[in-house]
ROMIRO-884818 format. One record per residue: x negated, z negated, y negated of N, C-alpha, C in turn; residue number from 1; residue in three letters. Coordinates in nm, 3 decimals, always signed. Atoms other than C-alpha are relative to their C-alpha. Layout:
BEGIN
SITE       n.X       n.Z       n.Y      ca.X      ca.Z      ca.Y       c.X       c.Z       c.Y   timi   lodren
SITE         X         Z         Y         X         Z         Y         X         Z         Y    NUM      ala
...
# end
This chain:
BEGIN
SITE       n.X       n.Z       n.Y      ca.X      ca.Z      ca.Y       c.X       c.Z       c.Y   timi   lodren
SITE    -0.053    +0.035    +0.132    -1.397    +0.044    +3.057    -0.089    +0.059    -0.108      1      unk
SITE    +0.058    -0.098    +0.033    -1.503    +0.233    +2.754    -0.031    -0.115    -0.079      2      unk
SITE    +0.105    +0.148    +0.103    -1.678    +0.059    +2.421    +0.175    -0.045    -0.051      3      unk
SITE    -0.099    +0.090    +0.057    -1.484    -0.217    +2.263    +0.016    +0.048    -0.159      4      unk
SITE    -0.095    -0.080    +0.099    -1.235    -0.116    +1.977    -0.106    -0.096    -0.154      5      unk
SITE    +0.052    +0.104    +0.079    -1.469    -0.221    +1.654    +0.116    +0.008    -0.113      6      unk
SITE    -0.086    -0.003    +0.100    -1.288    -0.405    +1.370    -0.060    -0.074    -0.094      7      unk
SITE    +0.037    +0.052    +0.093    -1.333    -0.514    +1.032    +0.100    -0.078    -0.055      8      unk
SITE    -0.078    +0.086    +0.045    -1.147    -0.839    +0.910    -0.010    -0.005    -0.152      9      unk
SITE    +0.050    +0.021    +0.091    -1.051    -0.838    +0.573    +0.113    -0.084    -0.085     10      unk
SITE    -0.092    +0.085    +0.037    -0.881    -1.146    +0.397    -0.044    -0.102    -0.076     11      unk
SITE    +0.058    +0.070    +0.055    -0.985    -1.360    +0.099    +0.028    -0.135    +0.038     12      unk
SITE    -0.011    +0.143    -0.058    -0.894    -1.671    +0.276    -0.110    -0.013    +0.137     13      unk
SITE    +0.114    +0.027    -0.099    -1.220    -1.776    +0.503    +0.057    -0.038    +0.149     14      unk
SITE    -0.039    +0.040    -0.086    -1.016    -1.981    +0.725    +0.103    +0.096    +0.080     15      unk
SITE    -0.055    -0.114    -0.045    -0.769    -1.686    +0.817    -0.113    +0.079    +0.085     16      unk
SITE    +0.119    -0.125    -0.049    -1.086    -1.436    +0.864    -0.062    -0.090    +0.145     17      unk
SITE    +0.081    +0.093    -0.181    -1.247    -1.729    +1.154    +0.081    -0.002    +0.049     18      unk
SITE    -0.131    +0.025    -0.034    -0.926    -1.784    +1.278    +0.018    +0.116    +0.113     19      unk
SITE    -0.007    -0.173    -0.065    -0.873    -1.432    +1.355    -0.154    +0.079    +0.146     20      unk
SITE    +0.112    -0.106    -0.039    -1.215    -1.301    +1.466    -0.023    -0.142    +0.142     21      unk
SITE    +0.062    +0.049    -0.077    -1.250    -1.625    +1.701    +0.044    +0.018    +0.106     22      unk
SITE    -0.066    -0.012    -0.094    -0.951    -1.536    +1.887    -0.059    +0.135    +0.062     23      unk
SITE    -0.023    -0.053    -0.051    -1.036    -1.208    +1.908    -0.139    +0.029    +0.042     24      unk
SITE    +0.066    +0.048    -0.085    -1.358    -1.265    +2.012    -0.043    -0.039    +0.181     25      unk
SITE    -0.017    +0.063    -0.098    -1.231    -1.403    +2.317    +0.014    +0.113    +0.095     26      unk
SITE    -0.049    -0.136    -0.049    -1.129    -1.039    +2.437    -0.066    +0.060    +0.022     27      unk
SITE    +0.111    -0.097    -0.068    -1.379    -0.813    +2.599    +0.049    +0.187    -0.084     28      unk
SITE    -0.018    -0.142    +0.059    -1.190    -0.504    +2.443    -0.006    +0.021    -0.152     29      unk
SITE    -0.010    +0.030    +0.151    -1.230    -0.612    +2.065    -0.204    -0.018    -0.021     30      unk
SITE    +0.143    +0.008    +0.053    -1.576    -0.637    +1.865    -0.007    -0.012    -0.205     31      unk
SITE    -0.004    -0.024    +0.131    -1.564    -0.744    +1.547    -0.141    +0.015    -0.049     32      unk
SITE    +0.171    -0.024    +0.079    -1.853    -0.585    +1.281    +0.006    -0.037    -0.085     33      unk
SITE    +0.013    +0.084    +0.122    -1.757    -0.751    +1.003    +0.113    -0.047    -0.037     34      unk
SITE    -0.145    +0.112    +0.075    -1.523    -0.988    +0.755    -0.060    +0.065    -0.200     35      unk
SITE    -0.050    -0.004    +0.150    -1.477    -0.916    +0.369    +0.104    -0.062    -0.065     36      unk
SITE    -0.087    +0.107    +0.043    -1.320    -1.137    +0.141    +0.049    +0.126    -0.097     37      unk
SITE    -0.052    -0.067    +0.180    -1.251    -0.849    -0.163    +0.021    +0.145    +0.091     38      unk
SITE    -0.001    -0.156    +0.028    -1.148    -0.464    -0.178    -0.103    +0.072    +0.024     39      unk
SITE    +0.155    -0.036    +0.064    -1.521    -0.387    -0.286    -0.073    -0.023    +0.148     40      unk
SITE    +0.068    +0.049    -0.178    -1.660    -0.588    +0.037    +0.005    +0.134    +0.103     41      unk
SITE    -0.026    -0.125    -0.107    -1.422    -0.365    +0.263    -0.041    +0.083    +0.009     42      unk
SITE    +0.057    -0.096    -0.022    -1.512    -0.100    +0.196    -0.092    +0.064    +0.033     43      unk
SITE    +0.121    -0.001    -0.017    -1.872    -0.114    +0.158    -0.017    +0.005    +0.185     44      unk
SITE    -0.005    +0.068    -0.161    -1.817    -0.250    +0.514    -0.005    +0.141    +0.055     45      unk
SITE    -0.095    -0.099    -0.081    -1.592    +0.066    +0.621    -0.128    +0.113    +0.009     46      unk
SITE    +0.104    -0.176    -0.038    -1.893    +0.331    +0.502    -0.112    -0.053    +0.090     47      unk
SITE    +0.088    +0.058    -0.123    -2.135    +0.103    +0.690    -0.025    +0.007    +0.152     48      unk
SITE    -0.008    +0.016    -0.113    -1.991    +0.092    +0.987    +0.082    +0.099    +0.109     49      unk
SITE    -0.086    -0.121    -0.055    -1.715    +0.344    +1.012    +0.108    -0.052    +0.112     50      unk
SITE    -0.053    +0.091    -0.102    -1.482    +0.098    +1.241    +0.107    +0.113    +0.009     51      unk
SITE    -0.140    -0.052    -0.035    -1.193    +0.205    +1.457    +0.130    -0.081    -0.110     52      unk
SITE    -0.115    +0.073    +0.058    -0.962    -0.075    +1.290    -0.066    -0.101    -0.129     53      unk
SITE    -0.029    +0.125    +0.085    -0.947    -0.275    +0.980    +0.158    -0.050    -0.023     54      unk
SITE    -0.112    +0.090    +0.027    -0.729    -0.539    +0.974    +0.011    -0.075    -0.154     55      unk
SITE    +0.053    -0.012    +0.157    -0.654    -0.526    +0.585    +0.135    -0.116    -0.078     56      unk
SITE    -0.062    +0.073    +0.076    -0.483    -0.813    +0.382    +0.045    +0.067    -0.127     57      unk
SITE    -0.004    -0.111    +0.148    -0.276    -0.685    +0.029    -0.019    -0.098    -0.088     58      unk
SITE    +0.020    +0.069    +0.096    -0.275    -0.989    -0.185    -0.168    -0.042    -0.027     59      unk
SITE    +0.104    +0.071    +0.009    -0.622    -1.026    -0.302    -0.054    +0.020    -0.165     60      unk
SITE    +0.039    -0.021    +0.120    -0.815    -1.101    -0.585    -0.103    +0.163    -0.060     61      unk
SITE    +0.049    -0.204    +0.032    -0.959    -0.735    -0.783    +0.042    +0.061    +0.032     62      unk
SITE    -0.081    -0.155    -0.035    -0.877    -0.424    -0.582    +0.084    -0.103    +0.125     63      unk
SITE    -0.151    +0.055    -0.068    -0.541    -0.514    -0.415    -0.050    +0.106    +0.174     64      unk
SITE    +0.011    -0.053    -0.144    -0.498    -0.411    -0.027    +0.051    +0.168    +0.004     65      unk
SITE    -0.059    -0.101    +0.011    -0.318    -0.121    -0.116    -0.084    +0.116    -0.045     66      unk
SITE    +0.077    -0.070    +0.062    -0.571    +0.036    -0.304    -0.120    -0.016    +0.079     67      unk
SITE    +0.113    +0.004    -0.141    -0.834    -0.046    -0.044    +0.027    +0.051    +0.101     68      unk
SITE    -0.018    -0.077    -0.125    -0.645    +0.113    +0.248    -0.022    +0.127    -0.079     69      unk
SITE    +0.023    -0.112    +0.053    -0.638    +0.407    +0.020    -0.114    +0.094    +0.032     70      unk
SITE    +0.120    -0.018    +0.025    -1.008    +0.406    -0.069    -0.042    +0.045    +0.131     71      unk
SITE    +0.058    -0.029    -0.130    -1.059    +0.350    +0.319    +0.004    +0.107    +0.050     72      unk
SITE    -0.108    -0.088    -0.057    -0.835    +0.609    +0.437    -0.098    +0.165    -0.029     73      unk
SITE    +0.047    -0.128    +0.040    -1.054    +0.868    +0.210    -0.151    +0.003    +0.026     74      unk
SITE    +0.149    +0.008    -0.006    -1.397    +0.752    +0.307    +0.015    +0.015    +0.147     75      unk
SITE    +0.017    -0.032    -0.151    -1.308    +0.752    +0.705    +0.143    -0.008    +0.033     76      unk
SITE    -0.166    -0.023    -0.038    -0.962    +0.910    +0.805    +0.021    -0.075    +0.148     77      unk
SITE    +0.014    +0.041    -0.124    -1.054    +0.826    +1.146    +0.076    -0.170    +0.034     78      unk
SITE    -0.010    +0.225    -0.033    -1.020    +0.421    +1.088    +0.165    -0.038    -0.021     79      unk
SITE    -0.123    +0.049    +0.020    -0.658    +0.290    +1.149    -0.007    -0.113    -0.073     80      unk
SITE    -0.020    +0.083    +0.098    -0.564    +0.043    +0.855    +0.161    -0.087    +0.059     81      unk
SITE    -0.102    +0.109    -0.074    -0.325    -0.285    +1.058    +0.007    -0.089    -0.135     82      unk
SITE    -0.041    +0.064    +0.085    -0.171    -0.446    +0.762    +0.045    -0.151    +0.035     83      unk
SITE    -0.069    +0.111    -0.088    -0.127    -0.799    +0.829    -0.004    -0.155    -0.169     84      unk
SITE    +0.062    +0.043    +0.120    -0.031    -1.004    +0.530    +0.167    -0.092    -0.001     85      unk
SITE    -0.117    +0.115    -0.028    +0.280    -1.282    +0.464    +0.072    +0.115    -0.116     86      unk
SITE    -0.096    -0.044    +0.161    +0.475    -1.052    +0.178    +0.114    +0.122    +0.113     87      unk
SITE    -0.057    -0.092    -0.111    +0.744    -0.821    +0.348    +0.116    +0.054    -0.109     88      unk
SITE    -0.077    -0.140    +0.126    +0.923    -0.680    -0.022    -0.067    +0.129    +0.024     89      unk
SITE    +0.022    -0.131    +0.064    +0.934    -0.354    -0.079    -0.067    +0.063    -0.107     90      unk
SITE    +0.082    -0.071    +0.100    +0.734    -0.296    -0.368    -0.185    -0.068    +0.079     91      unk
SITE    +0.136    -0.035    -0.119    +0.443    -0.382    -0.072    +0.001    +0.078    +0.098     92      unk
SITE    -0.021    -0.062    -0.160    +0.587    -0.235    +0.233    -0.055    +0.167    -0.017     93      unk
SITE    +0.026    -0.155    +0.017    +0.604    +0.124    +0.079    -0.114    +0.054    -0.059     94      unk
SITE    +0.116    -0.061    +0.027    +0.321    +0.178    -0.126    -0.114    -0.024    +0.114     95      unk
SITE    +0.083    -0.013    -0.109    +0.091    +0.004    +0.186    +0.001    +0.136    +0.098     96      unk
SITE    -0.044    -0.104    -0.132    +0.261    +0.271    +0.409    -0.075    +0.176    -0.020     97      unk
SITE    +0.029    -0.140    +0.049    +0.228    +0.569    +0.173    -0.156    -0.007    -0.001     98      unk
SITE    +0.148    +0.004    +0.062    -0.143    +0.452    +0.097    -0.083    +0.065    +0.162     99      unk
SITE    +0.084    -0.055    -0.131    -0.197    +0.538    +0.483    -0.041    -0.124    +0.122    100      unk
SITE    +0.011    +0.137    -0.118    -0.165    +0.187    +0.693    +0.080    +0.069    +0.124    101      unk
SITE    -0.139    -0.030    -0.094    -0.022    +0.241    +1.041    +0.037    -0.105    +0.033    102      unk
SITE    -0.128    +0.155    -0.024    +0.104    -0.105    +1.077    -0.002    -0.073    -0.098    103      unk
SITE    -0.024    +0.113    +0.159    +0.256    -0.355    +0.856    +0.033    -0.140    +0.079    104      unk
SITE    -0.072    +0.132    -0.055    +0.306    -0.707    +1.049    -0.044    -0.099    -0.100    105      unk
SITE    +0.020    +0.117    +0.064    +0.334    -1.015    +0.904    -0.100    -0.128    +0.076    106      unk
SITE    +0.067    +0.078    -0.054    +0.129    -1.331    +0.959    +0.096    -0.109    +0.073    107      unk
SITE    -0.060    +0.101    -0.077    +0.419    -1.545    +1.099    -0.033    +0.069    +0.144    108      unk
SITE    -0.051    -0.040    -0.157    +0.374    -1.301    +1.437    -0.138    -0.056    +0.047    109      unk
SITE    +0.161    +0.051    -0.129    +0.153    -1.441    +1.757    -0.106    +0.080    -0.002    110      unk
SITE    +0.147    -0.067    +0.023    -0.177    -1.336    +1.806    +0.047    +0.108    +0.137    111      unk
SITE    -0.018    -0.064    -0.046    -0.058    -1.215    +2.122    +0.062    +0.137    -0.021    112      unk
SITE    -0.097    -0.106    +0.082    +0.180    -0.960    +1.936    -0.116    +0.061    -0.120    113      unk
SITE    +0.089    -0.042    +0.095    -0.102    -0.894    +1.686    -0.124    +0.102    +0.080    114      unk
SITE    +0.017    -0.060    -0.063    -0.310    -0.821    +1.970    +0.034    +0.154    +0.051    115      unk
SITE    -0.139    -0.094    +0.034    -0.015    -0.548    +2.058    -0.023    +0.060    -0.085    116      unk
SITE    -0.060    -0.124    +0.086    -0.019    -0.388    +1.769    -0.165    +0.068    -0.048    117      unk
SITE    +0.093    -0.063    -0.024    -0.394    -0.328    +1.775    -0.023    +0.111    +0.063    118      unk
SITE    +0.025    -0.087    -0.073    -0.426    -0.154    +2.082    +0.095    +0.125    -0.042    119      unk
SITE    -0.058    -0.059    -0.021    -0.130    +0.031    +2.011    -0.052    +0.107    -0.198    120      unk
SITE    +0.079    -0.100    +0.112    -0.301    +0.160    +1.629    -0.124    +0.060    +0.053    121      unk
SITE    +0.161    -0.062    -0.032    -0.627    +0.245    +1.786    +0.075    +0.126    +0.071    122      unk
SITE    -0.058    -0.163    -0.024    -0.388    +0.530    +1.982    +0.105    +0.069    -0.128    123      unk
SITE    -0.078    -0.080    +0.062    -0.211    +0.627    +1.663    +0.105    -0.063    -0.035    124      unk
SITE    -0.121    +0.014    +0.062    +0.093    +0.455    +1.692    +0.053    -0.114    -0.080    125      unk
SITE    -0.052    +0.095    +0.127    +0.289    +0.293    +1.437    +0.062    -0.129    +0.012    126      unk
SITE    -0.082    +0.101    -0.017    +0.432    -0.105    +1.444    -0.008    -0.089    -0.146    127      unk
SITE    -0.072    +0.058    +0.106    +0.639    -0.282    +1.186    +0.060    -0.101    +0.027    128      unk
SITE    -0.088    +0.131    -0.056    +0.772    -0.655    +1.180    +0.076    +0.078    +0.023    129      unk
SITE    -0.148    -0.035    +0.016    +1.109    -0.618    +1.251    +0.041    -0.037    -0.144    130      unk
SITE    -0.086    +0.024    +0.095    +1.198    -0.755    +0.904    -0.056    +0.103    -0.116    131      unk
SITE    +0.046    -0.090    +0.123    +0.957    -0.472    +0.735    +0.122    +0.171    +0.102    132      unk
SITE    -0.057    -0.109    -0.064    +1.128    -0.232    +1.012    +0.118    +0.060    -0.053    133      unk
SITE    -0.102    +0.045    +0.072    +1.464    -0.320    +0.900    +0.018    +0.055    -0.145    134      unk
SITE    +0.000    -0.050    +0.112    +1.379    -0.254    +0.548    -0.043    +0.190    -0.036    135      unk
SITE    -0.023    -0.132    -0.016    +1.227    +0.115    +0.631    +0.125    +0.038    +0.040    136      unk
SITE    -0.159    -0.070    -0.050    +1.563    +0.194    +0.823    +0.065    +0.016    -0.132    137      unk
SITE    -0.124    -0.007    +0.135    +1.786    +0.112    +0.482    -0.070    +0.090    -0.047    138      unk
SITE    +0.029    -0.091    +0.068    +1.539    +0.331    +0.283    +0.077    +0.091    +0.029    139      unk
SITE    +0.014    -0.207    -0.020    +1.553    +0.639    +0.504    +0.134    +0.031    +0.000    140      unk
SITE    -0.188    -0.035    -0.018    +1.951    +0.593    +0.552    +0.049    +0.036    -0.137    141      unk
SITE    -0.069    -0.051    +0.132    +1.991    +0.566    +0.191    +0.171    -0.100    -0.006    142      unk
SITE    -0.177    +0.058    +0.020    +2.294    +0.305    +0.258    -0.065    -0.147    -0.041    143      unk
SITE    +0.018    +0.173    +0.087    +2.048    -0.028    +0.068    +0.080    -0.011    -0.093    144      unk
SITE    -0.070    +0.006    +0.139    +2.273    -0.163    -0.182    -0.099    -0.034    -0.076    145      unk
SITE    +0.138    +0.039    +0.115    +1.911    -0.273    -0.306    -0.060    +0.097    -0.035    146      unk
SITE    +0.093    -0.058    +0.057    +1.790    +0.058    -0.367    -0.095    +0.000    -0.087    147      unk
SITE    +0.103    +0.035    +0.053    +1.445    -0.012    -0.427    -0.061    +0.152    -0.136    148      unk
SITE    +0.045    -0.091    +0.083    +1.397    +0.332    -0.604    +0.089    +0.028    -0.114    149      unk
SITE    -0.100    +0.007    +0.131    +1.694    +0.303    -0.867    -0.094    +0.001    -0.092    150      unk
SITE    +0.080    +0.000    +0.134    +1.535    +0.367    -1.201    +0.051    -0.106    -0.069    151      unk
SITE    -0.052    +0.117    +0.085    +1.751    +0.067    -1.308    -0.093    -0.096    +0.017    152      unk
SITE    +0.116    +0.109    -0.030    +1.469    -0.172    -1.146    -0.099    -0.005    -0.125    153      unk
SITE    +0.117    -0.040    +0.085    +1.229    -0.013    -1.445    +0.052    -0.072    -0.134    154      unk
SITE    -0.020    +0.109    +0.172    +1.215    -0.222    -1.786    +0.045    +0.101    -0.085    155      unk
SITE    +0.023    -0.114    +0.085    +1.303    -0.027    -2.080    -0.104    +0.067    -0.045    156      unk
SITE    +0.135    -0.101    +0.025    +0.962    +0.068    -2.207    -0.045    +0.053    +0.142    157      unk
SITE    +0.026    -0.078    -0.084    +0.896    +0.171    -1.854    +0.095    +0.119    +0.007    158      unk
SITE    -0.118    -0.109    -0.024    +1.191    +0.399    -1.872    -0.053    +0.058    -0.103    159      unk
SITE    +0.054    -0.111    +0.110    +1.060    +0.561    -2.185    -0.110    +0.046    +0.034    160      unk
SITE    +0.102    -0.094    -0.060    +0.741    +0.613    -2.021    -0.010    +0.092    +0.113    161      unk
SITE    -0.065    -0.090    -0.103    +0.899    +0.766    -1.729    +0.047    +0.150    -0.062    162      unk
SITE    -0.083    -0.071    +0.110    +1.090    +0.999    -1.955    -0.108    +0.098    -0.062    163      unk
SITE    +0.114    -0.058    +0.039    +0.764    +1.103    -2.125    -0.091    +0.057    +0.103    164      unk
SITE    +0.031    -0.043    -0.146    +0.607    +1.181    -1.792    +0.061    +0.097    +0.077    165      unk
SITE    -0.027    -0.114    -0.069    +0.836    +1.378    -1.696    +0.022    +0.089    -0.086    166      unk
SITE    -0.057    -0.122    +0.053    +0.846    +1.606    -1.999    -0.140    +0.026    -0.068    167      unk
SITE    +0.095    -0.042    +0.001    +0.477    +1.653    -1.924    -0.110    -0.100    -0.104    168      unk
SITE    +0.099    +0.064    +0.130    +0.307    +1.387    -2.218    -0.126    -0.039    +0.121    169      unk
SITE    +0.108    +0.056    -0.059    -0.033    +1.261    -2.115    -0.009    -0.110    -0.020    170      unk
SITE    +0.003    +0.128    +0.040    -0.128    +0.938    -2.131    -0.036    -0.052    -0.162    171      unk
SITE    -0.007    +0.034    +0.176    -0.279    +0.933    -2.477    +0.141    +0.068    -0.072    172      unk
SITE    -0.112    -0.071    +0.103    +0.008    +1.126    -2.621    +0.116    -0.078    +0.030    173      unk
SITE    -0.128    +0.094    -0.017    +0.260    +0.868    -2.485    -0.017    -0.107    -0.082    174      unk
SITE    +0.051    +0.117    +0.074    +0.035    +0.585    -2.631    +0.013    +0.050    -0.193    175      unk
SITE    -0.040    -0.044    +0.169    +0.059    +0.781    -2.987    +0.110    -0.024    +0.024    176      unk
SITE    -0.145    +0.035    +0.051    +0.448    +0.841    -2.946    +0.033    -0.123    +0.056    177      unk
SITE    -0.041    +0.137    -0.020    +0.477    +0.481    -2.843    -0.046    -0.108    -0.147    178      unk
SITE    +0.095    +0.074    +0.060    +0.251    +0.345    -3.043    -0.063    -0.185    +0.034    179      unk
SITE    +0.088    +0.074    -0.126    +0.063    +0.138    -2.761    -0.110    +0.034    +0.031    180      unk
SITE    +0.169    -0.037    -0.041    -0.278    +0.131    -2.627    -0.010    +0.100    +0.109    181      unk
SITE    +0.016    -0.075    -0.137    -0.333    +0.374    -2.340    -0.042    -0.089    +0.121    182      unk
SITE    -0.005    +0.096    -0.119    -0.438    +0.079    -2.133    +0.135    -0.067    +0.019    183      unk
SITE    -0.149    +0.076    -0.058    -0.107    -0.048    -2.168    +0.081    +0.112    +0.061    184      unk
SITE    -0.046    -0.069    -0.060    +0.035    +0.281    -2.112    +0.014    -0.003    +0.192    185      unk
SITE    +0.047    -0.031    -0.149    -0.172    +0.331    -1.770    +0.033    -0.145    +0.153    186      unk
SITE    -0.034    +0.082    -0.104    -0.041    -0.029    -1.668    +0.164    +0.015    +0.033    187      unk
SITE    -0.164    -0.050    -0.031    +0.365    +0.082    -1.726    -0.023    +0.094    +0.094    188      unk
SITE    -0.001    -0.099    -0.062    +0.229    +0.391    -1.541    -0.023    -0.052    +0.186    189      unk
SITE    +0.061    +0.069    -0.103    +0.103    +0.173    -1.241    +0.153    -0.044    +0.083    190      unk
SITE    -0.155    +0.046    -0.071    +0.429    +0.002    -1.231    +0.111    +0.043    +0.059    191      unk
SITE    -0.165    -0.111    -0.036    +0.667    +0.272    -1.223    -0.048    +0.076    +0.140    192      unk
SITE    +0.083    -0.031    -0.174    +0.451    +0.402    -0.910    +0.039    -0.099    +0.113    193      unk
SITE    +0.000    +0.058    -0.104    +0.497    +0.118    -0.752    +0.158    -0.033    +0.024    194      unk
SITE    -0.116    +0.028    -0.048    +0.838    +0.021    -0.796    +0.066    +0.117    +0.039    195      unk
SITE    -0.104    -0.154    -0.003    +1.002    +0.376    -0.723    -0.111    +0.041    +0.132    196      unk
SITE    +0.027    +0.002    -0.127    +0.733    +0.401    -0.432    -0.018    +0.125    +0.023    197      unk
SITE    +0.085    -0.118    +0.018    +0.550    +0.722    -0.556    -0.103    +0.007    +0.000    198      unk
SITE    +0.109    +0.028    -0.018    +0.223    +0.840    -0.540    -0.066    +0.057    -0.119    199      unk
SITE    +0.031    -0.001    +0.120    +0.164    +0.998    -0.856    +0.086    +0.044    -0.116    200      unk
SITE    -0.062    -0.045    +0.097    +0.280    +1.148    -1.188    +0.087    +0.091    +0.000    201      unk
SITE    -0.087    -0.044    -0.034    +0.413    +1.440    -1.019    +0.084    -0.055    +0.024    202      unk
SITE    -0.061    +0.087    -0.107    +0.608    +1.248    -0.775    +0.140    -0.062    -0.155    203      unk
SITE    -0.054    +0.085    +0.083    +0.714    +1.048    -1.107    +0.154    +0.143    -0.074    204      unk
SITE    -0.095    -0.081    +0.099    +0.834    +1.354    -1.307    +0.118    +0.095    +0.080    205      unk
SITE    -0.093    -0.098    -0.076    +1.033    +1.554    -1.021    +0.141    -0.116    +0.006    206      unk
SITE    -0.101    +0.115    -0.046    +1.199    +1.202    -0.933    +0.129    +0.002    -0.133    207      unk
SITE    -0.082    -0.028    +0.104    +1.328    +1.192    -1.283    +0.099    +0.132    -0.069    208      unk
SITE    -0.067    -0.121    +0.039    +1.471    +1.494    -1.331    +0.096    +0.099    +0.124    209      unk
SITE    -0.068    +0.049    -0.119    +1.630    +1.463    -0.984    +0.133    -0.083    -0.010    210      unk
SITE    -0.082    +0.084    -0.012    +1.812    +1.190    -1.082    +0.104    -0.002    -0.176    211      unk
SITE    -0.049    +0.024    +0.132    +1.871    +1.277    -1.416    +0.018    -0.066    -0.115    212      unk
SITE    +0.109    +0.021    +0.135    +1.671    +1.100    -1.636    -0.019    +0.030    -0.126    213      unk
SITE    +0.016    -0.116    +0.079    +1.570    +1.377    -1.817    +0.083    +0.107    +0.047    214      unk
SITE    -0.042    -0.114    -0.025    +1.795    +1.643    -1.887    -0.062    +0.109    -0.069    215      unk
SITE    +0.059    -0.123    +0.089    +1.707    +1.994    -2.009    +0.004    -0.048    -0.143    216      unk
SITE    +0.000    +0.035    +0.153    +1.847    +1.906    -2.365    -0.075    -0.074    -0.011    217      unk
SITE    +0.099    +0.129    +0.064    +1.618    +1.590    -2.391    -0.136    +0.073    +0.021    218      unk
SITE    +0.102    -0.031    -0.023    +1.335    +1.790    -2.252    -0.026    +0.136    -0.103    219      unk
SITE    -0.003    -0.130    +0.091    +1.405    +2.108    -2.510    -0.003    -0.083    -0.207    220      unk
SITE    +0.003    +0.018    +0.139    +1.429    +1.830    -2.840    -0.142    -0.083    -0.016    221      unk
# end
């Protein structure tokens, strides 16, 4: 038997993080090297130790899970990111995914099944509840009547900052023709990322002008 798979628990609830690490504990093929309650923690953890697996929570207080698999993802590609968290919308499922997680389960599943989806990230491959599974399928078919990426989901001032984005403005120059702060800008800008389930500004401005958003005439006055 070769070394045991190391993992890093990370979940601002204490009793979750013991919970977890006592079971898996119990397992000769597991080793946990550490627990983090925050974003900041994890990471620190991740350059520390360099683990095969973190098991990464998204709701947390400061840097969100999403933005921590990210961070992880770019400090050690190597480390599979097992999403394991009670939320199973779409404005989590997809940005976790895109950020570079290979699994998304929820916390209603057994440990035994959690187990499962360990071994099976430490070789690469990918597992999804069934009710986040479910929700990839409708994406990729394109037959959700919820299309999560409709630009109708977006508020109106997010739609004007969309709009501006895609006809190249920067962030201060949106906050002038708005006449808004650029921190407020950069939080409409956050949003429209997440609900439309892009990864950046490009992403933002092709989408729009795709869908027709922006047409030439609006982008020529």
């Amino acid at each position: 038997m070769g070394d045991p798979i190391s993992i890093i628990i990370v979940d601002d609830h204490e009793v979750v993080r013991n919970g977890i690490r006592s079971y898996l504990e119990t397992l000769p093929t597991f080793h946990v090297v550490g627990e983090a309650a925050s974003g900041q923690e994890a990471i620190a953890l991740v350059s520390e130790h360099i683990p095969d697996i973190v098991l990464m929570d998204l709701i947390m207080p400061g840097m969100d899970g999403i933005e921590t698999t990210r961070q992880i993802k770019k400090i050690s590609p190597r480390t599979q990111v097992v999403v394991l968290t009670s939320y199973h919308e779409d404005v989590h499922i997809f940005p976790a995914l895109k950020a570079g997680a290979t699994a998304y389960i929820l916390k209603d599943m057994k440990m035994e099944k959690l187990v499962e989806a360990l071994h099976r990230a430490i070789q690469g491959e990918v597992t999804l509840h069934p009710r986040v599974a479910s929700r990839v399928l409708l994406n990729l078919r394109g037959d959700d009547n919820e299309d999560p990426r409709l630009f109708t989901d977006l508020t109106e001032r997010e739609l004007d900052v969309l709009k501006l984005i895609a006809n190249g403005l920067s962030n201060n120059q949106i906050a002038e023709k708005l006449i808004i702060s650029e921190n407020t800008v950069k939080g409409h800008v956050s949003n429209i990322l997440s609900k439309l389930h892009l990864m950046d500004r490009t992403q933002v401005a092709v989408y729009a002008w795709q869908k027709g958003i922006v047409s030439r005439q609006q982008s020529a006055e």
